[in-house]
C-alpha positions in Angstrom: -48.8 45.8 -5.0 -45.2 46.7 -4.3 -43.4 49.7 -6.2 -42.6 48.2 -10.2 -39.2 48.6 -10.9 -38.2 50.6 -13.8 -35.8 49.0 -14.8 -37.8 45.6 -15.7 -39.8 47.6 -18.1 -37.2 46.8 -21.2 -36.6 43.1 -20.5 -40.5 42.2 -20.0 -40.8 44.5 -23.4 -38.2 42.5 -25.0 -39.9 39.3 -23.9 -43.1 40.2 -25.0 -42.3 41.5 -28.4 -39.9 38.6 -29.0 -43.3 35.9 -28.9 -46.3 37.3 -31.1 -49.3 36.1 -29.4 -47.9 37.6 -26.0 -50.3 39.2 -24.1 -49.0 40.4 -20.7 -45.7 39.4 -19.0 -45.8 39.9 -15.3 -42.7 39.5 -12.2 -44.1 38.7 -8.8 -42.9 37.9 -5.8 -43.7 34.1 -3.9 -46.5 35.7 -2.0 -48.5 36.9 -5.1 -47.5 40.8 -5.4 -46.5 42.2 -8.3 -43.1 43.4 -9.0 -43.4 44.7 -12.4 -45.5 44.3 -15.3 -45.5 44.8 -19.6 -48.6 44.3 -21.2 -52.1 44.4 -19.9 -53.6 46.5 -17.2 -52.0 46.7 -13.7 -55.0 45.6 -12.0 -55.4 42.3 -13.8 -51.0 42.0 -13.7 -52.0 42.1 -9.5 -54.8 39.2 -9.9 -52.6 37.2 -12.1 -49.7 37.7 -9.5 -52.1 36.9 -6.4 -53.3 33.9 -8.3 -50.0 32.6 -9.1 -48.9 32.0 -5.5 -51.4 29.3 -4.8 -50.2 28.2 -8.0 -46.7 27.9 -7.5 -47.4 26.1 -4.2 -49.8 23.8 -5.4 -46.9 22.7 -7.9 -44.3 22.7 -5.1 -46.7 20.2 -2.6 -47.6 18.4 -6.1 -43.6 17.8 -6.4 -42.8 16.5 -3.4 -44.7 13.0 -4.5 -42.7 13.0 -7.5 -39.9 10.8 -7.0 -36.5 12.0 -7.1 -37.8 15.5 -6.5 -36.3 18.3 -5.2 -40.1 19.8 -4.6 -39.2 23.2 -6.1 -41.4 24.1 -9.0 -39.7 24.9 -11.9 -42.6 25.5 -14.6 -46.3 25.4 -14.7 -48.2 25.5 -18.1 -51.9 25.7 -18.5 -53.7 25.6 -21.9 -56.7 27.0 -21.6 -59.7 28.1 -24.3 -58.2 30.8 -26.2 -54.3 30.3 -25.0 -51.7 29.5 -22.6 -50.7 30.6 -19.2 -46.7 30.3 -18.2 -45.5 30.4 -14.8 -41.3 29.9 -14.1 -39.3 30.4 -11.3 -36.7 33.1 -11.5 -35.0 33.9 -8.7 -35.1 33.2 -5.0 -38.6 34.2 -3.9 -39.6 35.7 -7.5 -41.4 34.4 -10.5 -42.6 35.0 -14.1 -45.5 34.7 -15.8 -46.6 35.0 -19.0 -50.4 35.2 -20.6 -50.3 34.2 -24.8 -52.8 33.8 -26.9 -53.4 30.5 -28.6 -51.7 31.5 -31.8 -48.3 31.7 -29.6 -45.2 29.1 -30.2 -45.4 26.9 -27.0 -41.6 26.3 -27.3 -40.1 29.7 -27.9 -42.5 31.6 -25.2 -40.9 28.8 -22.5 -37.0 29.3 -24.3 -37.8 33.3 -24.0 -38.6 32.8 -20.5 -35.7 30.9 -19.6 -33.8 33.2 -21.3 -34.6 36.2 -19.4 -34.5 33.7 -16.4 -30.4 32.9 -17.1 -29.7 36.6 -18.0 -31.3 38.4 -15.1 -32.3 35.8 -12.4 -30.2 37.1 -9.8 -32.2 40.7 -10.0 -35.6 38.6 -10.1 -35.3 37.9 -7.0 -37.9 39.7 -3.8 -37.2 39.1 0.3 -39.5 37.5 2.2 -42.1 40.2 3.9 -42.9 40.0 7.8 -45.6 43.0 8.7 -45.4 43.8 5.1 -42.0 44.8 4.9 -38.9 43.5 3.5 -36.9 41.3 6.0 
């Protein structure tokens, strides 16, 4: 996990409290550490963030076979028993994900997202690490 940055707290809170039915709203970074979190504990925020970078490259590889691609995920949704899981990019090397319950509005918790996406995207954005540092 790298250090959360304070100032994310408000947006992801915003985001959250914006959808009812949000459960935890977590930034990461293409290589599956957490950036910052709202909602949930930090441990699962890490597992969720560690999960999500097979995810997003399992979309990516899925892209290129799409025709006309550009083979850069954009969104993943998965519906699963219970509620949804929302994955975006949002800046150059950074994403965010979202954990709802099944009670949440499928379209508003994607136009939040892409919200917060257009409004900060150029701050949700983490360098590629070499060694574990920031290159």
């Amino acid at each position: 996990m790298i250090r959360q940055r304070a100032n994310f707290d408000w947006m992801l809170k915003e985001l959250a409290d914006g959808v009812p039915g949000t459960r935890q709203v977590v930034v990461l970074s293409a290589d599956g550490l957490r950036i910052a979190r709202y909602g949930g504990e930090p441990d699962a925020a890490d597992r969720i963030a560690a999960a999500c970078a097979g995810l997003q490259s399992l979309a990516s590889a899925v892209a290129t076979e799409i025709p006309d691609s550009d083979g850069r995920m954009r969104m993943v949704i998965i519906e699963v028993t219970g509620g949804f899981f929302y994955l975006m990019a949002a800046g150059a090397g950074a994403y965010l994900a979202v954990l709802a319950d099944e009670i949440v509005d499928a379209g508003l918790v994607s136009n939040r997202m892409r919200d917060l996406v257009v409004r900060i995207g150029a701050h949700l954005t983490s360098p590629p690490r070499h060694d574990g540092r920031a290159v």
